[in-house]
C-alpha positions, 0 to 999 in steps of 0.5 A, a space after each residue: 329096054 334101055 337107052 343111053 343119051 348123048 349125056 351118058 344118061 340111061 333111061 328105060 322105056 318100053 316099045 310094043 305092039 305095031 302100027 303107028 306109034 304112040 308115044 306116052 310120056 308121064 309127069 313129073 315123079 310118075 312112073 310109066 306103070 300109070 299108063 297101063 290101061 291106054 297102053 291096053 287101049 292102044 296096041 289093041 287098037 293097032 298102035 304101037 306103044 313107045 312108053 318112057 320113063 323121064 330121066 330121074 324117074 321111074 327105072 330111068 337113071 337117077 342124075 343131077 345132069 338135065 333137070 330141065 324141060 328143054 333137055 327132057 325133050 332132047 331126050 324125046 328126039 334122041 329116043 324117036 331117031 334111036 327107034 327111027 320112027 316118024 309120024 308119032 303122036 305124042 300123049 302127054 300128062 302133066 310134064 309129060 304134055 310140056 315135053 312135048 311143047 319143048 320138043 315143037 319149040 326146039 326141033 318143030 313137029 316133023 316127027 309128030 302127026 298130033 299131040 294130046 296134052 293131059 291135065 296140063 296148063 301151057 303156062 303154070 304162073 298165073 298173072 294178069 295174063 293167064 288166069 290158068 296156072 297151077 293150083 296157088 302158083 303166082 310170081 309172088 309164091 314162086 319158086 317157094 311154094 313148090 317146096 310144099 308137098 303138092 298133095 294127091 293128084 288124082 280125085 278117084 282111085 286108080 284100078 288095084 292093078 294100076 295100083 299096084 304097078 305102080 307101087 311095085 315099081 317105086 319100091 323097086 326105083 324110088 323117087 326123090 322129089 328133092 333132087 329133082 326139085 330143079 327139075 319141077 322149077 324149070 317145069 313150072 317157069 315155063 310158057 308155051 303159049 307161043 308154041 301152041 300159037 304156032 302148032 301145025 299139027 292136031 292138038 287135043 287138050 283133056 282136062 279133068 273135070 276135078 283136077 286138083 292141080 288145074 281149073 279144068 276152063 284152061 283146056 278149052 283156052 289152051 286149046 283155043 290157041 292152037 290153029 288146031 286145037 280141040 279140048 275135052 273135060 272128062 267129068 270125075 277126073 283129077 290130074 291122071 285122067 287116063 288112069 282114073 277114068 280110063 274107059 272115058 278118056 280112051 273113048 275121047 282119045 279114039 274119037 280123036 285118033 280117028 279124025 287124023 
């Protein structure tokens, strides 16, 4: 399904099952094939399933319009006030998960019952102040060192049908990391820690124990400062949890999915 934005922006998602509704949101050049087997996971369970493809990813319209992480969230509420749905719980990889804090900074969390970040730091520079940030990324070697190829994110394979979702739908849209390099700058520039600071809905951050992005002890300080924040490594796991060690990361999600 299409949606078109208050910029003029086609974006693609998809929308099934029933229930309370989930909504998934990929990192950046990631396409929403990724999340096959939590989308499985999920309307099995008896949720609903909202899955997008950001803007400049994906089947979503390619656009030098909104490479930002603020506009990626307005996005968000556009998209949940279309579908008039509330009470939503937001599962976020990587961007996905700093969408999601864009939107608590912007529109606050009335639209939200809980919030799952994957595999995402709330602050990706590190300083003196956080030791947490993304793989080498210092106030010293940002932006430039984005312009490097950032490497493989996962540390185990994907299933062949993931796989091959995934690879089917690249073909079909591909990604070009160039033109959305903007996009990843403002990404890692941000810092939501005061948004966590402030959360008043259930945050559950998962880490994955190989991250190659992340040292997985920032789940448990990110987590740590939310007033109700909870954390979880999943062992064997790079940066797309959900897909390399899916079994282990939907029995974390359903544990925490039934205590809200």
């Amino acid at each position: 399904m299409d949606f078109i934005t208050s910029d003029h922006v086609k974006l693609s998602y998809t929308d099934e099952g029933d229930g309370q509704p989930v909504l998934l949101l990929g990192g950046i050049g990631s396409y929403r094939e990724i999340w096959l087997p939590t989308k499985q996971f999920l309307i099995a369970a008896g949720y609903r399933v909202i899955n997008l493809d950001a803007r400049n990813q994906g089947a979503s319209q390619r656009t030098i319009k909104g490479r930002r992480i603020s506009r990626h969230a307005i996005d968000v509420q556009e998209l949940l006030a279309h579908l008039e749905v509330n009470q939503v719980i937001g599962v976020g990889n990587s961007m996905g998960a700093s969408t999601l804090f864009a939107y608590v900074s912007l529109f606050g969390t009335q639209q939200f019952s809980a919030i799952v970040d994957i595999d995402q730091s709330p602050k990706m520079i590190s300083d003196k102040t956080w030791q947490y940030g993304f793989k080498g990324l210092t106030w010293e070697t940002f932006p430039g060192m984005l312009k490097f190829p950032l490497g493989s994110g996962t540390a185990t394979p994907v299933s062949e049908e993931v796989r091959a979702g995934v690879q089917t739908a690249r073909q079909a849209h591909p990604y070009d990391s160039d033109e959305n390099y903007a996009c990843l700058v403002d990404h890692a520039f941000q810092d939501w820690r005061d948004v966590l600071l402030g959360l008043q809905v259930p945050l559950l951050v998962i880490a994955g124990g190989k991250s190659p992005y992340f040292d997985p002890k920032f789940a448990k300080a990110a987590a740590n400062l939310a007033p109700q924040g909870q954390s979880q490594v999943i062992n064997n796991a790079g940066h797309i949890v959900m897909a390399e060690q899916p079994a282990a990361f939907n029995e974390v999600l359903a544990t925490f999915l039934k205590q809200l």
